[in-house]
C-alpha positions as CSV (number, residue, x, y, z in Angstrom):
1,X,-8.7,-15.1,-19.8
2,X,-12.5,-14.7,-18.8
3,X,-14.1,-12.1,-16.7
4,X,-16.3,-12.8,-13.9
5,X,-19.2,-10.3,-13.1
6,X,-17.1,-9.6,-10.2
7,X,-14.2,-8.2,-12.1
8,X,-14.1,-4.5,-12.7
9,X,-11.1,-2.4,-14.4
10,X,-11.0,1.3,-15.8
11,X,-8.7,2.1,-18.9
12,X,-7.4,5.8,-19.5
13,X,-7.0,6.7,-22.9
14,X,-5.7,10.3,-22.6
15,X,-6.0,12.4,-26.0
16,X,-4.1,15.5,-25.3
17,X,-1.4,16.3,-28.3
18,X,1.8,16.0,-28.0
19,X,1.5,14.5,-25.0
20,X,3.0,16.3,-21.9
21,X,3.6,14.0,-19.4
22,X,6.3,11.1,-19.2
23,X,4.0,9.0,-16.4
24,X,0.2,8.4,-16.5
25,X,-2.7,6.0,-15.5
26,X,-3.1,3.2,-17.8
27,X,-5.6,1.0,-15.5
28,X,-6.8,0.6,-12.2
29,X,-8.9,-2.7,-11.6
30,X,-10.5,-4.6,-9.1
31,X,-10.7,-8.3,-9.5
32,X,-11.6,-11.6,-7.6
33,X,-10.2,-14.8,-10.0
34,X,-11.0,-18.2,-9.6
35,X,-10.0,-19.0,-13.1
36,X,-7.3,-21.0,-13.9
37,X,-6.8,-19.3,-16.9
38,X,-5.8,-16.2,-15.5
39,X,-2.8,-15.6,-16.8
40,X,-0.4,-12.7,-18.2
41,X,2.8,-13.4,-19.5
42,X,5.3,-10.6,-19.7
43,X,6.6,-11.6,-22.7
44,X,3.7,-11.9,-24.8
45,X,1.7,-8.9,-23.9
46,X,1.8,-6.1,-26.2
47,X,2.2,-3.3,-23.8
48,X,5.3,-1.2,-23.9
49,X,6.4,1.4,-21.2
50,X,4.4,0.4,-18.5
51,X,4.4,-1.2,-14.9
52,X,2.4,-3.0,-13.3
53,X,1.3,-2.8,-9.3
54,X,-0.8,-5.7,-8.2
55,X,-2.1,-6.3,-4.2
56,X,-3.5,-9.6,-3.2
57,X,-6.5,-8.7,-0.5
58,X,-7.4,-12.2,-0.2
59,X,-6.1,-15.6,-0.9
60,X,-3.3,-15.7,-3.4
61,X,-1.7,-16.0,-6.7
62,X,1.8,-17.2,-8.4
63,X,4.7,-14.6,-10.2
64,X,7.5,-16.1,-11.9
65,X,10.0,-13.4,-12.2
66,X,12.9,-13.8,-14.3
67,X,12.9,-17.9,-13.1
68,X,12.1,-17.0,-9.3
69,X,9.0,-18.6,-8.1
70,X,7.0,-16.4,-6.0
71,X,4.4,-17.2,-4.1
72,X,1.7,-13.8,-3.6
73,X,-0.4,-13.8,-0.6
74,X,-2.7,-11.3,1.1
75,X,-1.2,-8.4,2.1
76,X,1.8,-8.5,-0.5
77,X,2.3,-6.9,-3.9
78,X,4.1,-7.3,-6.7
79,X,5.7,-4.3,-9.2
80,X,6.9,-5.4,-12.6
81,X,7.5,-4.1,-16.0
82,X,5.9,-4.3,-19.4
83,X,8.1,-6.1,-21.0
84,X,10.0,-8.6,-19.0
85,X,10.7,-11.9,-18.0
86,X,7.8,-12.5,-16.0
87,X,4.5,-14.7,-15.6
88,X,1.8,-13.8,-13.0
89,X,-1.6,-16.3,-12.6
90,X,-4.2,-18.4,-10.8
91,X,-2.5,-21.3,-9.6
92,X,-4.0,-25.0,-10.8
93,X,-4.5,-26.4,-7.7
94,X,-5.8,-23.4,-5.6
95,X,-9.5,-23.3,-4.6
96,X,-9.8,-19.9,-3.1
97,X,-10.7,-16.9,-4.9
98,X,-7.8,-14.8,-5.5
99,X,-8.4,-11.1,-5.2
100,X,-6.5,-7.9,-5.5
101,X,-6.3,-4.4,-6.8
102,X,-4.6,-3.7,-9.6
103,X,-3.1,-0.1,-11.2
104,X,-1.5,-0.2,-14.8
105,X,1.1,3.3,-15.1
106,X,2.5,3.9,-18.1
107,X,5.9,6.0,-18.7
108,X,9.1,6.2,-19.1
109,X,9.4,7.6,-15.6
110,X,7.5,5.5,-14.1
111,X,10.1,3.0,-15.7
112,X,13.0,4.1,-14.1
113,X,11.2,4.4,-10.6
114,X,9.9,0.6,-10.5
115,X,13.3,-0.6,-12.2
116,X,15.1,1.1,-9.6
117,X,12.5,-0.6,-6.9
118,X,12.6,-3.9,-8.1
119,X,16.3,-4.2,-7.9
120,X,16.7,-3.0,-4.6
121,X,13.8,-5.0,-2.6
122,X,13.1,-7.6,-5.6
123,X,9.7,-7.8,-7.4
124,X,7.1,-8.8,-4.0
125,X,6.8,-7.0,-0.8
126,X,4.7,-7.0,1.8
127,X,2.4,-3.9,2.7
128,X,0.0,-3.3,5.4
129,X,-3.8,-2.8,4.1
130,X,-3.6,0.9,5.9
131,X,0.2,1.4,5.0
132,X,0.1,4.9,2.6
133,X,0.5,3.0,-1.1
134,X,-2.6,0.8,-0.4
135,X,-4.7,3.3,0.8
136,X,-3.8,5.3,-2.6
137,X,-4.6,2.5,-4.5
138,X,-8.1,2.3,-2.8
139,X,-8.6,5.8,-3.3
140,X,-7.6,6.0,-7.1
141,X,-10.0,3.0,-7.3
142,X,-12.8,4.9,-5.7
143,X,-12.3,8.2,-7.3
144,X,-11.9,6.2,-10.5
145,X,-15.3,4.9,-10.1
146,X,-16.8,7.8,-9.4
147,X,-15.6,9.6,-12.4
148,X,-13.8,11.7,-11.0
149,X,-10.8,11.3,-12.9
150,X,-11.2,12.6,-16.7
151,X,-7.6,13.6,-17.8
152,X,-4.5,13.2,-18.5
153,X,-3.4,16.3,-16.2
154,X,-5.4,14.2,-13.2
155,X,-4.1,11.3,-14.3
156,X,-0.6,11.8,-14.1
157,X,-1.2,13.8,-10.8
158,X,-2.5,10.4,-9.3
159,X,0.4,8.1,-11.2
160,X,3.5,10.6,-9.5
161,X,1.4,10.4,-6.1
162,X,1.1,6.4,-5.9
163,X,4.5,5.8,-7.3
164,X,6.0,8.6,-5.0
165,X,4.0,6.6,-2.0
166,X,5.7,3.4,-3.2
167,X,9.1,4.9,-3.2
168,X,9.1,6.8,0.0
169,X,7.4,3.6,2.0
170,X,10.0,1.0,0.7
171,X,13.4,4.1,0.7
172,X,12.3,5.9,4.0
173,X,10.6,3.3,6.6
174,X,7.8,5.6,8.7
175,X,9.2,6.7,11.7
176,X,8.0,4.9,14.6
177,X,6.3,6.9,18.1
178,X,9.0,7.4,20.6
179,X,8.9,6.6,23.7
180,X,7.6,8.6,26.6
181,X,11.2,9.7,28.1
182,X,12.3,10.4,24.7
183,X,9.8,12.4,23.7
184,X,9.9,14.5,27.2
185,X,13.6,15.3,26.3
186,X,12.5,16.1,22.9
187,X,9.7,18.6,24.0
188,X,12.6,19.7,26.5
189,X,15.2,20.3,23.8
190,X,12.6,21.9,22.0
191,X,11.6,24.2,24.4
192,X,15.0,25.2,25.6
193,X,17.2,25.1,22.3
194,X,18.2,29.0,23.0
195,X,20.2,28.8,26.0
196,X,22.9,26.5,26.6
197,X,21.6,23.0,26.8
198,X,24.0,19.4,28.3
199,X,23.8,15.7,27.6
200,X,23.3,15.9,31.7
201,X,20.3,18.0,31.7
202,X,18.5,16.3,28.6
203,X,19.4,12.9,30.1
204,X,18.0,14.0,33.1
205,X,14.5,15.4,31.6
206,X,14.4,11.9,30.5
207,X,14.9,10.2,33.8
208,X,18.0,8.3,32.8
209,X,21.8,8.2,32.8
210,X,23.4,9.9,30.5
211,X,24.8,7.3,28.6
212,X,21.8,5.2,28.1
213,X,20.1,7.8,27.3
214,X,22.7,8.6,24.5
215,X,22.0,4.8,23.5
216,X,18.3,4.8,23.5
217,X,18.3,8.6,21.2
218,X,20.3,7.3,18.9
219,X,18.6,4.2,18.6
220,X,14.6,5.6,18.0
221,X,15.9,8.2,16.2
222,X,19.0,7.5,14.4
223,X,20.6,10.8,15.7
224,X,22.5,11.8,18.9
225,X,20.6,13.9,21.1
226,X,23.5,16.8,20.6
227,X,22.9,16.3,16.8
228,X,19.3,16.9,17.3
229,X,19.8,20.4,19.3
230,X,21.8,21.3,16.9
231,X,19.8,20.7,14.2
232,X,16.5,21.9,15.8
233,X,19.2,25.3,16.1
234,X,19.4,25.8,12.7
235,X,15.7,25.6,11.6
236,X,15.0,28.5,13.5
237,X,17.9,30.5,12.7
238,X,16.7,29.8,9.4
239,X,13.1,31.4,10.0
240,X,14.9,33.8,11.9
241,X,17.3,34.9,8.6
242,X,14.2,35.2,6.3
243,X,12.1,37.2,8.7
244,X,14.5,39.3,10.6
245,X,17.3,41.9,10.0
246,X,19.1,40.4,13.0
247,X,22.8,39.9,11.8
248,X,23.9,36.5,11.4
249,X,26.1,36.9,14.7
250,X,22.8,37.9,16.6
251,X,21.2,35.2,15.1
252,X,23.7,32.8,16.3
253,X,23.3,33.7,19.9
254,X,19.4,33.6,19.7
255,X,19.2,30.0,18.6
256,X,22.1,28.9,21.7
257,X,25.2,29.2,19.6
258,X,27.8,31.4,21.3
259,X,30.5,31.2,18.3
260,X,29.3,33.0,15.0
261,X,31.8,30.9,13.1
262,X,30.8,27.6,14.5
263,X,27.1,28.5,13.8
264,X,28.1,29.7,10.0
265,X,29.6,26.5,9.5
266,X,27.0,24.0,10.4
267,X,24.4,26.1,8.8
268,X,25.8,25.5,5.6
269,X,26.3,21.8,6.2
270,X,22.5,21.6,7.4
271,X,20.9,23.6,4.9
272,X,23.5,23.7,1.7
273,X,24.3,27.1,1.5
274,X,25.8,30.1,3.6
275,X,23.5,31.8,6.4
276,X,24.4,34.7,3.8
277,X,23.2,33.6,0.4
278,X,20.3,31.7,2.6
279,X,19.5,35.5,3.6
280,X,20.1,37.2,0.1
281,X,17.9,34.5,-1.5
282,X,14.0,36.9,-1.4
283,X,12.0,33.4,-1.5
284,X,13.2,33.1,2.0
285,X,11.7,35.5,2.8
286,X,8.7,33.5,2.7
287,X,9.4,30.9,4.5
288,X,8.1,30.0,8.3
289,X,9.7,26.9,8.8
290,X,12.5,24.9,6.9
291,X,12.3,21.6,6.8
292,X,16.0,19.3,6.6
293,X,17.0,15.8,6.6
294,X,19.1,15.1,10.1
């Protein structure tokens, strides 16, 4: 393949001995093609351990993955492995530049995570220019070209932070703004989570009935609105466990739970252990906030 004056890519070449990391930067590139003979065959390249992350900003180019023709247009990527049964290139009959960004990782780690990827959502999806992988990729660009990356600790720093982006926007889809009655329940709930709290009064906060309300909570937020309460509960009976010497029953009747048995049970099943050994643990103590899945 031929290089344009265009085309500019950054190699790593990390020294350190033995090596310490199991994921690092490879390459990051920025390239517009127009040449037909762009073309890397996944078969034939001499890479091992590596995957490759490519963006098309503009017009578009062709990957063949495992006999799957797949067409890549701007604002979609694709995330393969070195080696596999793939070809990506400049089609023949296209006429408009095809360009992209381009990051190389190598790793076993980075192995798993793309393999894992790939068979889940397939090898092209489609990402927003301002979605959170594409703006890492500018900025590892950027901070690449400004030499501001210079070794291998930095490097894997930036490979775990753009493959992490990759996996959390494709496993957990960015949570979208409620709407206005929702969120007035939530700042409601949120604001009155110590003293006994109904689906009536919530629903009402919200200026709807209670069981559309129950429909519309569950639907923007994939939670009941009881769930919720209870869960907004136990993150401040948490704080209040670190930073108190409140017994667990007083803690239980803070937070707007009346039966210390109850409350000892769903803590657990919130935060994975007993308010007890969540108390006896000292780097609690530290803690402000907890943060938990719902």
């Amino acid at each position: 393949m031929s290089k344009t004056s265009e085309n500019v890519s950054y190699g790593f070449r990390f020294q350190e001995q033995p090596y310490p990391f199991v994921m690092n930067l490879w390459n990051v590139g920025w390239e517009t093609q127009t040449d037909q003979a762009y073309r890397w065959d996944g078969t034939k390249r001499m890479e091992r351990e590596k995957i490759v992350f490519q963006y098309t900003l503009s017009g578009y180019g062709e990957l063949v993955h495992e006999g799957t023709l797949y067409k890549v247009e701007a604002g979609q990527a694709f995330f393969v492995s070195l080696p596999s049964a793939h070809c990506y290139y400049y089609p023949e009959e296209e006429t408009e530049p095809w360009e992209f960004l381009y990051v190389t990782i190598e790793g076993k780690e980075a192995l798993r995570l793309q393999k894992h990827m790939e068979n889940k959502y397939g090898p092209v999806f489609s990402l927003q220019k301002d979605s959170e992988p594409i703006r890492r990729l500018f900025k590892l660009y950027a901070e690449t070209a400004a030499g501001e990356i210079q070794d291998s600790y930095t490097g894997s720093q930036k490979a775990y932070e753009f493959i992490l982006s990759c996996f959390r926007f494709l496993e957990v889809p960015p949570k979208q703004v409620v709407k206005e009655p929702l969120a007035r329940a939530i700042r409601y709930i949120e604001a009155n989570y110590a003293r006994p709290l109904t689906l009536e009064e919530i629903a009402q906060e919200a200026g709807w009935s209670k069981y559309y309300f129950i429909k519309q909570f569950k639907t923007e937020l994939n939670i009941t609105p009881m769930n919720y309460v209870t869960i907004i509960r136990i993150k401040k009976a948490a704080s209040l466990l670190a930073q108190t010497d409140d017994t667990i029953a007083e803690v239980a009747y803070q937070v707007g739970m009346d039966d210390p048995n109850y409350f000892t049970k769903v803590f657990k099943k919130t935060v994975g252990v007993s308010a007890s050994k969540f108390r006896k643990n000292e780097d609690n103590h530290l803690i402000d906030y907890i943060v938990t899945e719902w």
